[in-house]
C-alpha positions in Angstrom: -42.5 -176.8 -176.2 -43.5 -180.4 -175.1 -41.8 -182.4 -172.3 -39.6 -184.3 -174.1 -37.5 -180.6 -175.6 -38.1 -179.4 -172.3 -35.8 -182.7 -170.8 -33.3 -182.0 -174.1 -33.2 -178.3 -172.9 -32.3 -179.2 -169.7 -29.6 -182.0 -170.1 -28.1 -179.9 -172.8 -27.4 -176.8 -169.8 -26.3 -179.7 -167.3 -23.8 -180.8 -169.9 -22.5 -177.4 -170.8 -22.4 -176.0 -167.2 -18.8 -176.6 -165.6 -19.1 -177.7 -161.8 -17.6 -175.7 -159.3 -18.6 -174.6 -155.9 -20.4 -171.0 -157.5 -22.6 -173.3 -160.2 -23.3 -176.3 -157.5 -26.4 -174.9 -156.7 -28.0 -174.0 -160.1 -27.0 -177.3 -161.3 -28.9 -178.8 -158.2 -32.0 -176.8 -159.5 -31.5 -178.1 -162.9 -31.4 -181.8 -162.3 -34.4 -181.0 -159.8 -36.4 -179.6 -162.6 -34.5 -182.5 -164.9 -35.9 -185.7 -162.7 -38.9 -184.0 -162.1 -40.0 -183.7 -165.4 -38.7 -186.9 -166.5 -41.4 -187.9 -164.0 -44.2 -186.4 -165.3 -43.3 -187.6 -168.7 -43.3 -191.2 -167.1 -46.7 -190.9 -165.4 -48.4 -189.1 -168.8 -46.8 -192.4 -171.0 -48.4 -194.9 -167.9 -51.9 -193.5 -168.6 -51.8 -193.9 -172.1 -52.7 -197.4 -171.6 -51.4 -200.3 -173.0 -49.9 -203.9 -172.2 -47.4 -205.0 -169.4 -45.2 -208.0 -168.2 -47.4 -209.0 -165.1 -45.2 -211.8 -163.8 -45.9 -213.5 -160.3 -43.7 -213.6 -157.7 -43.3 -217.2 -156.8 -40.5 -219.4 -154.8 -37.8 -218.0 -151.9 -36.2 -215.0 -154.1 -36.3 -213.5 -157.6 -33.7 -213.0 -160.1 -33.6 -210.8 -163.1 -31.5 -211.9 -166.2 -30.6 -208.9 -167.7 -28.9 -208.6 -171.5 -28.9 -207.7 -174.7 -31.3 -209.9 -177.3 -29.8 -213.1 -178.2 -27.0 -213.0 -175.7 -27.5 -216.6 -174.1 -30.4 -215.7 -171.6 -33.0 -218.0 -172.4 -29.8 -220.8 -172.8 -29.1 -220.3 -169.4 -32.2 -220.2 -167.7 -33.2 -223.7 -169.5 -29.7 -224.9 -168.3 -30.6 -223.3 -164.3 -34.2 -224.5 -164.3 -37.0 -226.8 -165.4 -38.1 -223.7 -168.1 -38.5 -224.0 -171.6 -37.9 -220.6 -173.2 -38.0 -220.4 -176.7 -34.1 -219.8 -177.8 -32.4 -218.8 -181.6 -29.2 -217.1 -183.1 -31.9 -213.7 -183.6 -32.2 -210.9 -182.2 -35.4 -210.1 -179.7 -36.4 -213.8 -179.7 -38.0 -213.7 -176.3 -40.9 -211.8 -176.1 -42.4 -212.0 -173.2 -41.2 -213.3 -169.7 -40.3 -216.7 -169.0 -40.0 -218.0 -165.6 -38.1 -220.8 -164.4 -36.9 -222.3 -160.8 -33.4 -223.1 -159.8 -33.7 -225.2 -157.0 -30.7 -225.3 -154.6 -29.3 -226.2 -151.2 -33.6 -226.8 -150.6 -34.7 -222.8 -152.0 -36.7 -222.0 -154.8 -35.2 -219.0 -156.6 -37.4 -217.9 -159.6 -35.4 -217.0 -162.3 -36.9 -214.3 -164.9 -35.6 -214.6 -168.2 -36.9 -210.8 -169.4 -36.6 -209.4 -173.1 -33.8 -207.9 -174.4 -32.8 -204.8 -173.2 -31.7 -202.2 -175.8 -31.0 -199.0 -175.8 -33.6 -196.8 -175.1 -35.2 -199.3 -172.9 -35.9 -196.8 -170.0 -37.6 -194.2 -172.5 -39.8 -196.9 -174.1 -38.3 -198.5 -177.1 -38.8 -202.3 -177.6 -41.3 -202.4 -174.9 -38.2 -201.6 -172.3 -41.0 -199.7 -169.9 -42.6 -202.6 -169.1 -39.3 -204.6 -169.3 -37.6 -202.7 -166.3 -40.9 -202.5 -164.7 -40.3 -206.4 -164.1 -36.8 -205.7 -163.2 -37.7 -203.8 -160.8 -39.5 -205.9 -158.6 -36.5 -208.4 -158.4 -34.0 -209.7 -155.6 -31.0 -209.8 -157.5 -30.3 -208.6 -161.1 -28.1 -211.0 -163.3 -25.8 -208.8 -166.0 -25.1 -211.3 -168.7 -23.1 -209.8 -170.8 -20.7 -211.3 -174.1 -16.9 -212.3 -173.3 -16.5 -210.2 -177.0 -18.5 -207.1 -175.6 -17.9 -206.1 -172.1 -19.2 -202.9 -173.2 -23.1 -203.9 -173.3 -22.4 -203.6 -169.3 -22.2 -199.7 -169.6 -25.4 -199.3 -171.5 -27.4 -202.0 -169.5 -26.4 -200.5 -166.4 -27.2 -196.9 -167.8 -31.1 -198.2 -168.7 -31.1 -199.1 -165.3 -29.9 -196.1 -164.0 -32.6 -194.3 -166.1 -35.0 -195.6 -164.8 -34.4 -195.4 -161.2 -32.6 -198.7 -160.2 -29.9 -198.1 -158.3 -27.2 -200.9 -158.2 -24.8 -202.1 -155.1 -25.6 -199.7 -153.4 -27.2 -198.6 -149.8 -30.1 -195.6 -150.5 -28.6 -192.2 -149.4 -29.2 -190.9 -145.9 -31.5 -188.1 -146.2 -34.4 -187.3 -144.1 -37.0 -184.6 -145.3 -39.9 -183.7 -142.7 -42.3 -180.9 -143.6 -43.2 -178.6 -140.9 -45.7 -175.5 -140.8 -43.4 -172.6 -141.1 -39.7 -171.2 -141.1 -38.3 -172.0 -144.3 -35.9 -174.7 -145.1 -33.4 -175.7 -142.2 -30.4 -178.5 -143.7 -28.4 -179.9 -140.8 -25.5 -182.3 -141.9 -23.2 -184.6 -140.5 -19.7 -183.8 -140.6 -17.9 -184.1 -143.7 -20.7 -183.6 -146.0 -19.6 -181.1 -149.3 -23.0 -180.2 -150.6 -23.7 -176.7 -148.8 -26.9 -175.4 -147.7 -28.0 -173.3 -150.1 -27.2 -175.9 -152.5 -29.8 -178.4 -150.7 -32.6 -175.9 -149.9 -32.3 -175.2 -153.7 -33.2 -179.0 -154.9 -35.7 -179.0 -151.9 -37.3 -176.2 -153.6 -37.9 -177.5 -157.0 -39.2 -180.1 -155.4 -42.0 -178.2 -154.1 -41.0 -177.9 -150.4 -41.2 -174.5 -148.9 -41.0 -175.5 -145.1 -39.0 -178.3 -144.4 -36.3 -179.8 -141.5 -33.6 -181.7 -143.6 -31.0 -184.4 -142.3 -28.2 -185.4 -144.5 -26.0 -187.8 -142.5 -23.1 -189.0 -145.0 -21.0 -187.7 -147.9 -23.2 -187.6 -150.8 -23.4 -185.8 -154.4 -26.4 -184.0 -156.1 -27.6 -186.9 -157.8 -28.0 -189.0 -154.4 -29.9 -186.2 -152.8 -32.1 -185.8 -155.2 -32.9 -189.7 -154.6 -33.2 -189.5 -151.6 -35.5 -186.4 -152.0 -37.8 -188.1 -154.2 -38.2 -191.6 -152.5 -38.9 -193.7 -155.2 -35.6 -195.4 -156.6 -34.9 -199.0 -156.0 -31.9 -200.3 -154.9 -30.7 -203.7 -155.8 -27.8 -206.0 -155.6 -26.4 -207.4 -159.2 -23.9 -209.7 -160.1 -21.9 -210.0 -163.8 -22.1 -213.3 -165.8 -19.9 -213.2 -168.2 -21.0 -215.7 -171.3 -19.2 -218.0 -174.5 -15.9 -217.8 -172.4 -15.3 -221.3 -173.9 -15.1 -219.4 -177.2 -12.0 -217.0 -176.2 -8.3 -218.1 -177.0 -6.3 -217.8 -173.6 -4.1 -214.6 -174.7 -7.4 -213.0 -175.7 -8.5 -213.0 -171.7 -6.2 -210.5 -170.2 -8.3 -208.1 -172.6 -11.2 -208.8 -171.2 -10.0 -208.7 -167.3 -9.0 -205.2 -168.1 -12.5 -204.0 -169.4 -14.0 -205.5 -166.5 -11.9 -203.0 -164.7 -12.8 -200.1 -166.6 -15.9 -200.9 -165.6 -15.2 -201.4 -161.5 -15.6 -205.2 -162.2 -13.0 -207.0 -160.6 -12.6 -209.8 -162.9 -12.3 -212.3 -159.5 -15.9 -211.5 -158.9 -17.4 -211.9 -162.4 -18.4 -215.3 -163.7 -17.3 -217.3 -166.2 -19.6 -218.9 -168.0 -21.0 -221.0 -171.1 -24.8 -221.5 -171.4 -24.7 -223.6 -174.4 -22.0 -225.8 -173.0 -23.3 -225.6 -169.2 -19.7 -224.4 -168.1 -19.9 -222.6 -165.0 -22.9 -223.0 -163.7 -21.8 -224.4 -160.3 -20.5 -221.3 -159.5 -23.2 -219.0 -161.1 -25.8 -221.0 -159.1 -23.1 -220.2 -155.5 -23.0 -216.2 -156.2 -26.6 -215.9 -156.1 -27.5 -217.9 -153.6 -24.5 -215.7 -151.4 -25.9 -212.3 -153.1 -29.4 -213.0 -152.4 -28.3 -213.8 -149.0 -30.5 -216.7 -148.2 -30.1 -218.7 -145.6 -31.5 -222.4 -144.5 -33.4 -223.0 -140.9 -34.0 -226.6 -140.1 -37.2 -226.8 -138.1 -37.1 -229.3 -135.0 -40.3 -230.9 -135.6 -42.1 -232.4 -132.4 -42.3 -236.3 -132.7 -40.6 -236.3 -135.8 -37.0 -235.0 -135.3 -35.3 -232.5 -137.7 -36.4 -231.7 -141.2 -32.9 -231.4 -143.1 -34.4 -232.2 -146.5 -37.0 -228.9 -146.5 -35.2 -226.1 -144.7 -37.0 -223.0 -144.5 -35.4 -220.6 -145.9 -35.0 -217.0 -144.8 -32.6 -214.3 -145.4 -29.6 -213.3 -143.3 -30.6 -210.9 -140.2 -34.0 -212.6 -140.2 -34.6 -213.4 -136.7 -37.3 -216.2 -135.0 -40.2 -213.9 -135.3 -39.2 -213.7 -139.3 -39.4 -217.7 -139.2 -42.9 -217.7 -137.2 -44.0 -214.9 -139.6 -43.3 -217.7 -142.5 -44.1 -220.8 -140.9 -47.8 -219.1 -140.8 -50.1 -220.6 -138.1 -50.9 -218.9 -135.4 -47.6 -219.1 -133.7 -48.4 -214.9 -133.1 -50.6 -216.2 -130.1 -49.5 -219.6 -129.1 -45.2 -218.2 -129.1 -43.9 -219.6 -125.9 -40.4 -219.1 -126.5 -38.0 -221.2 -129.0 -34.5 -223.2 -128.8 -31.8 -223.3 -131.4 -28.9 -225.1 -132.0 -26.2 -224.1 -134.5 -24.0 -221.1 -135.6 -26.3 -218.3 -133.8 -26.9 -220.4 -130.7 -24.3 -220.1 -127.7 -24.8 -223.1 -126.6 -27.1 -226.4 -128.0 -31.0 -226.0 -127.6 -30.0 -222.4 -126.4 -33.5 -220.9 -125.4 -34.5 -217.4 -127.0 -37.0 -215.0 -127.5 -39.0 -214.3 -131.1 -35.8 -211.3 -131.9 -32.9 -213.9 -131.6 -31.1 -213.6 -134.8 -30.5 -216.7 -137.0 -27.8 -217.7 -139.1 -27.5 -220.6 -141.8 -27.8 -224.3 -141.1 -29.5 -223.6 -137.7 -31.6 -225.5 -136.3 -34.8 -223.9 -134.9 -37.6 -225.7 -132.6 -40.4 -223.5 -132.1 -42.5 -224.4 -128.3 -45.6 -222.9 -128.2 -48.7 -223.2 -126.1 -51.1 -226.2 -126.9 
């Protein structure tokens, strides 16, 4: 039996085993054995060669436009940035990846305009492989998705789950250290369901025999096993929703209500035309707030404050982040720095390289000569 039965097997038992306290743990060996061999079929189609999307990281943060082919993606990144990408009423126009750059309030936010996703995607069809394998190295992934099928959301976000992005989400707290002997010990915070002999079984198929293991929140099989394996990716998203301009208004209550099927509140997703460049103001404000950049303006000696090129940085960054990007050797030279603005108590405040900075400050750096 090759790999790929062997993963059919195994979902088929998941799907027919009821859950309950008395299966929990065989389940927990099954989607162990499930994600592990979904692995080795991943690794075994990586060494079989073949192209990939090898796109540059470039500019302040990266976004990933993720739809279906010919929903409006290469529209809109024309209508966000200086790209050209080549657009038509067809499907899987866009075959390769196009990059642009939004530029706004002084960042540079490379937008990726990837290829279709279909269905599939995460197994390999239409090249998805190396699709998501561009998706995954983003900042922020864009759902665009059409006002007359909200339901391209659920299989989007399920290609994405395949292939171990995890979306909105904080990864689970789980700590695994081997150790030299006595078995598997599990030692959970309060209020955690999953029991011991549940964890020590995933641990198992995961080839641990002597392990201490920390689980410090409420979380389900599936998040252990992330947590277990260490190599998901967790990244905000954000829902564009696109051709609103060709809905009626009695049409759009339809549409707020599969939003919320889908835990989209219909206040959070965007609005948007790409062809008639209709809500882009406030496509171009989300990301900016999800990416969570914000803008330092650097007290320059002799020449006063640079408001027109901030450097940008991202919230919780601190003045050892903005040496670390202002490059130099600021590492050796660091005096200390003042700041004036929202993180400052008080103007030209004087702090140390972990004051934390917040947007619109105002950072000068002094440093030895």
């Amino acid at each position: 039996m090759g790999l790929e039965e062997e993963i059919q097997e195994l979902e088929d038992e998941i799907a027919s085993t009821p859950y309950n306290k008395s299966t929990e743990a065989h389940i927990g060996r099954l989607k162990s054995k499930l994600a592990e061999k979904k692995e080795k079929l991943e690794q075994q189609a990586s060494s079989g060669g073949g192209g990939g999307y090898g796109v540059e990281k470039h500019g302040d943060a990266t976004v990933a436009l993720v739809g279906f082919p010919s929903v409006g993606k290469s529209t809109l990144l024309n209508a966000l940035t200086n790209a050209e990408s080549e657009t038509g009423a067809y499907e899987f126009t866009t075959l390769d990846v196009y990059p642009g750059m939004l530029k706004h309030k002084g960042a540079n936010i490379q937008i990726l305009d990837v290829p279709g996703l279909i269905e599939g995607a995460a197994g390999g069809r239409g090249g998805g492989k190396e699709v998501l394998s561009v998706v995954r190295t983003a900042d922020l992934i864009v759902f665009l998705i059409s006002v007359f099928e909200i339901d391209q959301y659920d299989r989007l976000s399920e290609e994405l789950y395949k292939n171990k992005i995890r979306l909105d989400q904080d990864p689970p707290w789980v700590n695994v250290r081997k150790k030299g002997k006595d078995g598997i010990s599990v030692n959970t915070a309060t209020g955690v369901e999953l029991d011991d002999e549940t964890v020590k079984a995933v641990l198992r198929e995961h080839g641990y025999v002597n392990a201490d293991v920390t689980i410090g929140e409420q979380i389900d099989i599936d998040q252990l096993i992330d947590g277990v394996m260490d190599n998901r990716v967790y990244l905000p998203s954000l829902v564009a929703v696109n051709k609103a301009d060709l809905i009626e208004p009695d049409y759009l209550p339809k549409v707020e209500d599969e939003l919320r099927e889908r835990d989209i509140d219909p206040e959070e997703a965007i609005f948007i035309s790409a062809e008639e460049e209709k809500g882009l103001d406030s496509l171009t404000e989300r990301i900016w707030d999800e990416l969570g950049l914000i803008r330092i303006y650097m007290d320059k000696p002799g020449r006063g404050i640079d408001r027109e090129e901030p450097l940008i940085l991202r919230e919780g960054n601190t003045v050892d982040d903005a040496c670390e990007k202002l490059g130099g050797s600021f590492d050796e030279r660091f005096r200390f720095a003042r700041v004036t603005g929202p993180s400052a108590k008080h103007d030209e405040q004087q702090v140390g390289r972990d004051h934390e900075l917040a947007d619109e400050d105002i950072l000068r750096i002094v440093a030895n000569r």
